[in-house]
N, CA and C atoms as a LAMMPS dump frame, in Angstrom:
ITEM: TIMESTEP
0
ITEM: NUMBER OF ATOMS
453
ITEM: BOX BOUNDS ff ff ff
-5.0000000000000000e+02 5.0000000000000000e+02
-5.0000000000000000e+02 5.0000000000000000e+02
-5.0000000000000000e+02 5.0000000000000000e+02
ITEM: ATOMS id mol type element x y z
1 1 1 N -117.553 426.689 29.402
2 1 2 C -116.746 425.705 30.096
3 1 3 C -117.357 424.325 29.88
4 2 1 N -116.585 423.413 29.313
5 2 2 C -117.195 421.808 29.285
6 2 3 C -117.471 421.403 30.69
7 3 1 N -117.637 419.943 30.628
8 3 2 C -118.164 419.237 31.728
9 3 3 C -116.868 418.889 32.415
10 4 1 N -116.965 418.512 33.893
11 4 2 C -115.271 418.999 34.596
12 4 3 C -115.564 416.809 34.423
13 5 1 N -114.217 416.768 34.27
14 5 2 C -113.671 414.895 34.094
15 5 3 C -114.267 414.033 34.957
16 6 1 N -114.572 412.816 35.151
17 6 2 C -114.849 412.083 36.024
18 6 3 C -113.984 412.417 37.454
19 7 1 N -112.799 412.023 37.348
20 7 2 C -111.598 412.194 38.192
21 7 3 C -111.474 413.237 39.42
22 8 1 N -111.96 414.758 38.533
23 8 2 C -112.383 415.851 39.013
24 8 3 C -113.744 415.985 40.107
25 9 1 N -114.601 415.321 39.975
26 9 2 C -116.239 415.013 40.864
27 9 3 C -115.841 415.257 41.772
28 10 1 N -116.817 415.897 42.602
29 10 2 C -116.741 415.207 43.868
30 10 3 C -116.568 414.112 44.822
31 11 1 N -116.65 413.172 45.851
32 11 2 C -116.621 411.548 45.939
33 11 3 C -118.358 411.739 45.927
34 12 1 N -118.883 412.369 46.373
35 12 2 C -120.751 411.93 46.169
36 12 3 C -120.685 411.873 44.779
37 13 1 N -120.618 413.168 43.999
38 13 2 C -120.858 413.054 42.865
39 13 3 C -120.926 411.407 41.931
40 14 1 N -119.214 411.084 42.521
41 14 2 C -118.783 409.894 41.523
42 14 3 C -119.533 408.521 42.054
43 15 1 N -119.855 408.578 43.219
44 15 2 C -120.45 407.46 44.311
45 15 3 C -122.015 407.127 43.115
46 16 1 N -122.521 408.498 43.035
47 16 2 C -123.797 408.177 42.306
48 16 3 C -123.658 407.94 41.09
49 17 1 N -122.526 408.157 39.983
50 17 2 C -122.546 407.577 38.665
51 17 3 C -122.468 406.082 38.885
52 18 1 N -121.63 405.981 39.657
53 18 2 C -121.163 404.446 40.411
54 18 3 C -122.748 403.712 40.301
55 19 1 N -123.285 404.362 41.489
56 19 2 C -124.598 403.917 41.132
57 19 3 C -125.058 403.475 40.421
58 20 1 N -125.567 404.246 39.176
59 20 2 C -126.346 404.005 37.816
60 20 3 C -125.451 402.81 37.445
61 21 1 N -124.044 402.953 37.442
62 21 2 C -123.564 401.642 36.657
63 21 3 C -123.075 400.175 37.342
64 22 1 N -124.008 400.323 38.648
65 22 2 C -124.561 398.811 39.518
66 22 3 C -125.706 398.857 38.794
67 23 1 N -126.626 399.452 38.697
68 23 2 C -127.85 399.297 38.693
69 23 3 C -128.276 399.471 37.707
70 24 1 N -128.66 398.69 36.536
71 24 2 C -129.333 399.203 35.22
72 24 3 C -130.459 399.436 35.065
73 25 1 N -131.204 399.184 35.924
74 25 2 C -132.928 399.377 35.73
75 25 3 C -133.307 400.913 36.644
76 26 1 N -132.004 401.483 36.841
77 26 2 C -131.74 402.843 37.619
78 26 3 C -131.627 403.924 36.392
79 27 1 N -131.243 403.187 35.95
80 27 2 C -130.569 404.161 34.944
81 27 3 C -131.639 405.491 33.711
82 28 1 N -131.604 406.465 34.439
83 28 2 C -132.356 407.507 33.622
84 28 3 C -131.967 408.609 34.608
85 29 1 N -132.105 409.755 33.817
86 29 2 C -131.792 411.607 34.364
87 29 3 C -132.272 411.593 35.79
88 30 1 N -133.847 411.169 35.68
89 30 2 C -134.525 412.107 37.354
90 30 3 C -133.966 410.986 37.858
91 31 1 N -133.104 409.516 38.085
92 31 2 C -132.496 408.962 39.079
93 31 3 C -131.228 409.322 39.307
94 32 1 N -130.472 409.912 38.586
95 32 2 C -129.231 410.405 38.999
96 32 3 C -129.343 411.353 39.519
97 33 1 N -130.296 412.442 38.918
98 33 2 C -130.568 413.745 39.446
99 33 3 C -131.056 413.842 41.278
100 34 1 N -131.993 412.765 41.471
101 34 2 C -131.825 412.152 42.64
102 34 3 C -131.453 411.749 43.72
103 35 1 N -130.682 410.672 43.384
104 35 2 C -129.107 410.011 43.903
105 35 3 C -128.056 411.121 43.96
106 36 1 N -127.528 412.48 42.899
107 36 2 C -126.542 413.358 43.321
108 36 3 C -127.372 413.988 44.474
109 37 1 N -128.978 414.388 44.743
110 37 2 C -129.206 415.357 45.513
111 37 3 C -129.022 414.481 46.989
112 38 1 N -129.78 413.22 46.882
113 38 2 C -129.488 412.407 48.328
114 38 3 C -127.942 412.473 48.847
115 39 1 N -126.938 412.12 47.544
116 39 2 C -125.681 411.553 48.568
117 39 3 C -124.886 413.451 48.548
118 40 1 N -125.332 414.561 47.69
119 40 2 C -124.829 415.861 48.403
120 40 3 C -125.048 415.8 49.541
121 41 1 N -126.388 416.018 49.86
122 41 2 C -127.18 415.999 51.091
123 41 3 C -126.336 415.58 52.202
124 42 1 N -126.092 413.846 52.241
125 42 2 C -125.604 413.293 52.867
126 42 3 C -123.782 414.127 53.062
127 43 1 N -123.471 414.501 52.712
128 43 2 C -122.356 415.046 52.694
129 43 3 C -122.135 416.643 53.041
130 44 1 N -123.732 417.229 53.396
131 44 2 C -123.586 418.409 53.694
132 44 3 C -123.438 419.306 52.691
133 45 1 N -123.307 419.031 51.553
134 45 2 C -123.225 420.03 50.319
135 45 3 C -124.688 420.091 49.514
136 46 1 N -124.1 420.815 48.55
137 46 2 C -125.797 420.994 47.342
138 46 3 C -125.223 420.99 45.874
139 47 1 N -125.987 420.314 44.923
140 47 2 C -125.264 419.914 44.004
141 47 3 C -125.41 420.976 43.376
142 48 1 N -124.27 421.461 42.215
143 48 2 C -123.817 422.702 41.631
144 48 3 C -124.822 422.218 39.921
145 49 1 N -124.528 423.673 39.393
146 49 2 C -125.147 423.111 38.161
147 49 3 C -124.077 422.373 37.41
148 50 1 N -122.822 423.232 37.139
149 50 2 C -121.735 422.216 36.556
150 50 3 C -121.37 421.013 37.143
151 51 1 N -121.218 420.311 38.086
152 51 2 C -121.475 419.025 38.564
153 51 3 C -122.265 418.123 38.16
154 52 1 N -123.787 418.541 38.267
155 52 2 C -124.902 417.791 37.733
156 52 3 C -124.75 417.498 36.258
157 53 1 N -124.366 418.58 35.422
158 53 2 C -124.166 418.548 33.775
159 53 3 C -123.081 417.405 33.5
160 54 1 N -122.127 417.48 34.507
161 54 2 C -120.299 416.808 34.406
162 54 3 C -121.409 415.375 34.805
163 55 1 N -121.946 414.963 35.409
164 55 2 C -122.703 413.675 35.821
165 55 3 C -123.039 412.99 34.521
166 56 1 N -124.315 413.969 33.92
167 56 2 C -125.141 413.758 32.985
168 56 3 C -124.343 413.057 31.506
169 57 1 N -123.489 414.268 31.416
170 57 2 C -122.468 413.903 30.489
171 57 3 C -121.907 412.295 30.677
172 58 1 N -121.663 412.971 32.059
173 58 2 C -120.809 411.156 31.902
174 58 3 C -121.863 409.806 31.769
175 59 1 N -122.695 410.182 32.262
176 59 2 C -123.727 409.028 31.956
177 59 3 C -124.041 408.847 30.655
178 60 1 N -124.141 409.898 30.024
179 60 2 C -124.917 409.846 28.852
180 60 3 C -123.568 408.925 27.687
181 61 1 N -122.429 408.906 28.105
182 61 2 C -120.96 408.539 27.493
183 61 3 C -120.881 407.051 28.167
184 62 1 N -120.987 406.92 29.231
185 62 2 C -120.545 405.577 29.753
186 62 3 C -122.021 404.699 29.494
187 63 1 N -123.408 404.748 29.605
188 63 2 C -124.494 404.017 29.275
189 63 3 C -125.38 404.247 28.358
190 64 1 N -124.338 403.839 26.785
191 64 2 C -125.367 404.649 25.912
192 64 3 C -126.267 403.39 25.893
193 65 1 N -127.041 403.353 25.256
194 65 2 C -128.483 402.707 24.83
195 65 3 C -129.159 402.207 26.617
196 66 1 N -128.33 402.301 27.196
197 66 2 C -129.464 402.381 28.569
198 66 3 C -129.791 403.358 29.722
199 67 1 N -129.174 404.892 29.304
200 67 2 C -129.747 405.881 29.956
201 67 3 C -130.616 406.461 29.49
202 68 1 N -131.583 406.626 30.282
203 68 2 C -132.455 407.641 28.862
204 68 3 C -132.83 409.134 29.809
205 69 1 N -132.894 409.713 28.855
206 69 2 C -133.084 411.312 29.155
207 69 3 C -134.643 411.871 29.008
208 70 1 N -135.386 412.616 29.581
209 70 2 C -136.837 412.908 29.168
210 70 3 C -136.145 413.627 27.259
211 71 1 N -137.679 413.357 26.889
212 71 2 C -137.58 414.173 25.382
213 71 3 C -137.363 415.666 25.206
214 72 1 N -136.832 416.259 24.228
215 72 2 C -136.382 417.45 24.518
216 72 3 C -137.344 418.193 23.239
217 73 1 N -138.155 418.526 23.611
218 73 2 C -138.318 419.388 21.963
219 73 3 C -138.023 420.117 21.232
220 74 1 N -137.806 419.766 20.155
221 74 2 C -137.141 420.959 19.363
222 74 3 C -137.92 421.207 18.022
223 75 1 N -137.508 422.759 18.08
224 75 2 C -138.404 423.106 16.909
225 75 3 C -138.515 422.457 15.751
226 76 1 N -138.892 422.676 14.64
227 76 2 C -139.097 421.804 13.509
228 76 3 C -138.937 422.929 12.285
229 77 1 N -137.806 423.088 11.474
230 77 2 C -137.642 424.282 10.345
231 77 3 C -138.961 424.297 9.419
232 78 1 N -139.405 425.115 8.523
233 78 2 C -140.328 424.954 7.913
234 78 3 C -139.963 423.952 6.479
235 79 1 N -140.648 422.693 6.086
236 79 2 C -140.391 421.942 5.141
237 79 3 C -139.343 421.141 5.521
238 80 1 N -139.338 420.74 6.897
239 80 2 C -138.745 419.093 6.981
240 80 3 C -139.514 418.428 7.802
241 81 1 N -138.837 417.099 7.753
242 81 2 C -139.174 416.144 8.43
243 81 3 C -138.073 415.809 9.673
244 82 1 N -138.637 416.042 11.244
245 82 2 C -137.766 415.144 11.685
246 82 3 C -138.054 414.028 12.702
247 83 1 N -137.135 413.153 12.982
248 83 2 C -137.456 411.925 13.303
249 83 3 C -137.031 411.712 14.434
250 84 1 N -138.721 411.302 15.251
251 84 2 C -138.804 411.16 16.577
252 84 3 C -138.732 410.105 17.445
253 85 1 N -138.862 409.161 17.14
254 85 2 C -139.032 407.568 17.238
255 85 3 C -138.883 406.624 16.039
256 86 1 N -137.566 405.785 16.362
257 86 2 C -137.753 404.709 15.319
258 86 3 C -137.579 403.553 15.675
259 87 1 N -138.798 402.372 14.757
260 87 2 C -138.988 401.094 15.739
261 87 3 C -137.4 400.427 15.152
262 88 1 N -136.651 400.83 14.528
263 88 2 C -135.534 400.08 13.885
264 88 3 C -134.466 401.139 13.684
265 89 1 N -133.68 401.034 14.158
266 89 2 C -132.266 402.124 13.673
267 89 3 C -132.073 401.859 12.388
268 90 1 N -131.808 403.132 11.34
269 90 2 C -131.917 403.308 9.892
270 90 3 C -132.897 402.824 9.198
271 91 1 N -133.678 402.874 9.46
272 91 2 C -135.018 402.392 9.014
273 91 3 C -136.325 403.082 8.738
274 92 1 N -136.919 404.102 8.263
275 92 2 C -138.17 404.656 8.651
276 92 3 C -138.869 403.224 8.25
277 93 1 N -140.327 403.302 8.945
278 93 2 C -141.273 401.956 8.626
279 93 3 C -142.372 402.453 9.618
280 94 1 N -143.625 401.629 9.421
281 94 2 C -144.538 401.97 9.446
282 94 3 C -144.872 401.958 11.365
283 95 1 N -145.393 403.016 12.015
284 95 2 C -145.426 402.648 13.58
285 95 3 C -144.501 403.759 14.076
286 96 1 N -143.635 404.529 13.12
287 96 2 C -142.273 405.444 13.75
288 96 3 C -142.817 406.7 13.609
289 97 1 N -142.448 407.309 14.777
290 97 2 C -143.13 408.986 14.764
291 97 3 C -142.024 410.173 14.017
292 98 1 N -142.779 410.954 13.188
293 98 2 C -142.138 411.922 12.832
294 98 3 C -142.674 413.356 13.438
295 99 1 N -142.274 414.011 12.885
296 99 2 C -142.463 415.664 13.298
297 99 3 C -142.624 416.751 11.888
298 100 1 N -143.545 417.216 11.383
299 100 2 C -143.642 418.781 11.086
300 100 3 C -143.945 419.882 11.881
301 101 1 N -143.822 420.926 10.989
302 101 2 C -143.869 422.447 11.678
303 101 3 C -145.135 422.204 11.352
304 102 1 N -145.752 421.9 10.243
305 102 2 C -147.258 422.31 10.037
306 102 3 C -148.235 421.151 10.761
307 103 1 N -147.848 419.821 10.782
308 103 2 C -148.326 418.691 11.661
309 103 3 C -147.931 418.352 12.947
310 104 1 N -146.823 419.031 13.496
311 104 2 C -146.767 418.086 14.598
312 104 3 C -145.831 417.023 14.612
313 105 1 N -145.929 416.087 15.36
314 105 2 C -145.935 415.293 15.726
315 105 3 C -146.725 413.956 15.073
316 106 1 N -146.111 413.285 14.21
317 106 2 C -147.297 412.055 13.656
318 106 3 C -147.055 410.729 13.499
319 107 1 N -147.538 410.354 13.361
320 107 2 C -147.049 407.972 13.193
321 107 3 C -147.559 408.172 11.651
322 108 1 N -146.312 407.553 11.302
323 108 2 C -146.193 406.924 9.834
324 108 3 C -146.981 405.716 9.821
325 109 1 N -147.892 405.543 9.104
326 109 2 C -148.6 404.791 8.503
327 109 3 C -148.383 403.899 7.292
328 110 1 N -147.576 404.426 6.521
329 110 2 C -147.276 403.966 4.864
330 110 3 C -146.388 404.651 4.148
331 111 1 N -145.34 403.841 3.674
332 111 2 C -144.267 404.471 3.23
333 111 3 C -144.507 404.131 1.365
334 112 1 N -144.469 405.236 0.91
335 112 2 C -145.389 405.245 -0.776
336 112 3 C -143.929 404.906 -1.359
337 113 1 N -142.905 405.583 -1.79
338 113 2 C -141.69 405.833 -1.687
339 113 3 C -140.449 406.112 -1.355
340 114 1 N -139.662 406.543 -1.744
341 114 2 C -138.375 407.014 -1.225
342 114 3 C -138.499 408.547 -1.182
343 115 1 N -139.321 409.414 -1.675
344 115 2 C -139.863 410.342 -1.467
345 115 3 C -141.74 410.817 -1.159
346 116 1 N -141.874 410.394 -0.756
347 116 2 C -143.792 410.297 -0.212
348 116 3 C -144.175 409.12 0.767
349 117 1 N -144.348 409.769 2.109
350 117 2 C -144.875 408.724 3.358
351 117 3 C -146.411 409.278 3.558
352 118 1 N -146.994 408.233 4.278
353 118 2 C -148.208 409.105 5.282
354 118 3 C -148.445 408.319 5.895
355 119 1 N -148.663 409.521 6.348
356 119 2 C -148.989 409.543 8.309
357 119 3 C -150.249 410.008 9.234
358 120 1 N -150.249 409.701 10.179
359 120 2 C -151.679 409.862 10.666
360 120 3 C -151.1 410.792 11.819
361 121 1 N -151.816 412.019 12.145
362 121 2 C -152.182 413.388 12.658
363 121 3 C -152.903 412.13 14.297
364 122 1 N -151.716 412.013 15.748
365 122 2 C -152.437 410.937 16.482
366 122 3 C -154.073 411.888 16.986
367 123 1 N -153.848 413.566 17.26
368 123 2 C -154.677 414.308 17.725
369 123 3 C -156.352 414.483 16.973
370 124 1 N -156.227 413.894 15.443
371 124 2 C -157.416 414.346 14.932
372 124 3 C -157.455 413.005 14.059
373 125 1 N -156.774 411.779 14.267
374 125 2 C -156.822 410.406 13.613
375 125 3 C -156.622 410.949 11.898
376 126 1 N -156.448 412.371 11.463
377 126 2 C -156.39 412.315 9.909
378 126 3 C -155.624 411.899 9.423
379 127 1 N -155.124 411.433 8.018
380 127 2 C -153.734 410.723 7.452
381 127 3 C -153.944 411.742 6.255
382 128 1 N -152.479 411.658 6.303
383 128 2 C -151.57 413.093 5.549
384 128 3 C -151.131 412.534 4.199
385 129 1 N -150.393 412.774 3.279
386 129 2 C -149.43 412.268 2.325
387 129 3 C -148.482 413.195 2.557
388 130 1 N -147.205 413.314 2.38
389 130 2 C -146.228 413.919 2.866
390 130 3 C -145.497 413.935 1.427
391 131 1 N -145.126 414.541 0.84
392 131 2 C -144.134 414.149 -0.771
393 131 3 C -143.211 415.195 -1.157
394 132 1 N -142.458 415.303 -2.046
395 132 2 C -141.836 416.098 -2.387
396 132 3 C -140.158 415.278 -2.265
397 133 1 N -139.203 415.591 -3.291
398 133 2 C -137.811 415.209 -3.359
399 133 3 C -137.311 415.769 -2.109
400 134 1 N -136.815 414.854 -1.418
401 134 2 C -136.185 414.673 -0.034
402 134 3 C -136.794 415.651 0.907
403 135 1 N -137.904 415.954 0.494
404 135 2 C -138.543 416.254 2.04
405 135 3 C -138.189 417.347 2.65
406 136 1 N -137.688 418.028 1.491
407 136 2 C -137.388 419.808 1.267
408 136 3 C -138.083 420.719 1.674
409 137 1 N -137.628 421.943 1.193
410 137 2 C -139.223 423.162 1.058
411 137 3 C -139.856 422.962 0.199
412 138 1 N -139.493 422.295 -0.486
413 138 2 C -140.88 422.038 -1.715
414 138 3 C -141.598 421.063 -1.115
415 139 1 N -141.827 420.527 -0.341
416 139 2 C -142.25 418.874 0.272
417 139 3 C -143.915 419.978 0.449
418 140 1 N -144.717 418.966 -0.36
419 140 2 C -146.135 419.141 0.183
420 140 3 C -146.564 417.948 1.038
421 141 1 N -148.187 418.581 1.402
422 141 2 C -148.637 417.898 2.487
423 141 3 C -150.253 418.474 2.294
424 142 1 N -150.923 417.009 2.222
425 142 2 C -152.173 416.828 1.188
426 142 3 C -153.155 415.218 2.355
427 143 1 N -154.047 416.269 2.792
428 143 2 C -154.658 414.726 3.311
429 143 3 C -154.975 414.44 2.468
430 144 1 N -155.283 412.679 3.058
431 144 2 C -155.853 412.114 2.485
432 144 3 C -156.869 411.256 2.881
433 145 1 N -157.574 410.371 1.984
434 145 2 C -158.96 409.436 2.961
435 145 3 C -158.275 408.474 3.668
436 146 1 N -158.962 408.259 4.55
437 146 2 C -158.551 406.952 5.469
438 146 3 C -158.506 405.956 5.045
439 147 1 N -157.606 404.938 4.669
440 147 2 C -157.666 403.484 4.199
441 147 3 C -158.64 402.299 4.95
442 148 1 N -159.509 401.893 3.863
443 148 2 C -160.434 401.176 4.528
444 148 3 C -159.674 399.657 5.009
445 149 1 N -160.555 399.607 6.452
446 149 2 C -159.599 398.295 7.2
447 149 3 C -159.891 397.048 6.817
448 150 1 N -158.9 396.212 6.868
449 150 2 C -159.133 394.781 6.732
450 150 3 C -159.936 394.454 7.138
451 151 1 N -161.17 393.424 6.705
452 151 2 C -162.078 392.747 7.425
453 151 3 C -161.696 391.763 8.286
């Protein structure tokens, strides 16, 4: 079953999307999640799971670039790359976190090509080379020495 329409809510329910969209510096999951449990409350009810989801949804549709959701993890297939943070939309560049199955989680450091980045491992400071045509199953992954710093 999808998420039930705005229209459909409860009046708490809709009172607290209302909310988030007075308030922009409100705006994230555990404050709505919040705000539905206070104004149920207030109303003698308890918020349902499909309600809360029908909320979420709608938030996530009516305030894009200013709701934010905690991070969700997701697995990582063997032989890709995926992308966790970027300081620029369409952009990989240096400062943006990626993800392997075999690394983790890592900050790009240096972009060699259009096929070969590296990145630094934040847990053990090592830097990787990452290569291979588009970052396939063939994509290896080869430390490397640390680049000596600017004086």
């Amino acid at each position: 079953m999808g998420p039930t329409p705005y229209q459909y809510l409860p009046l708490w329910a809709k009172i607290a999307i209302e909310r988030l969209d007075r308030d922009a510096e409100m705006r994230s999951e555990s404050m709505l999640d919040e705000v539905l449990d206070s104004y149920a409350m207030t109303y003698g009810e308890a918020v349902d799971a499909q309600t809360r989801d029908s909320a979420r949804h709608i938030c996530r549709r009516r305030f894009i670039g200013s709701y934010t959701e905690p991070p969700r993890p997701e697995p990582v297939p063997p032989g890709t790359l995926r992308l966790v943070r970027l300081s620029r939309e369409g952009a990989l560049c240096p400062g943006d976190l990626v993800a392997t199955q075999r690394l983790g989680e890592c900050e790009v450091t240096r972009i060699h090509s259009p096929h070969s980045i590296e990145v630094r491992d934040p847990s053990t400071g090592r830097h990787y080379l990452i290569s291979g045509v588009d970052f396939g199953p063939d994509a290896r992954v080869t430390e490397t020495a640390v680049p000596p710093r600017a004086a």
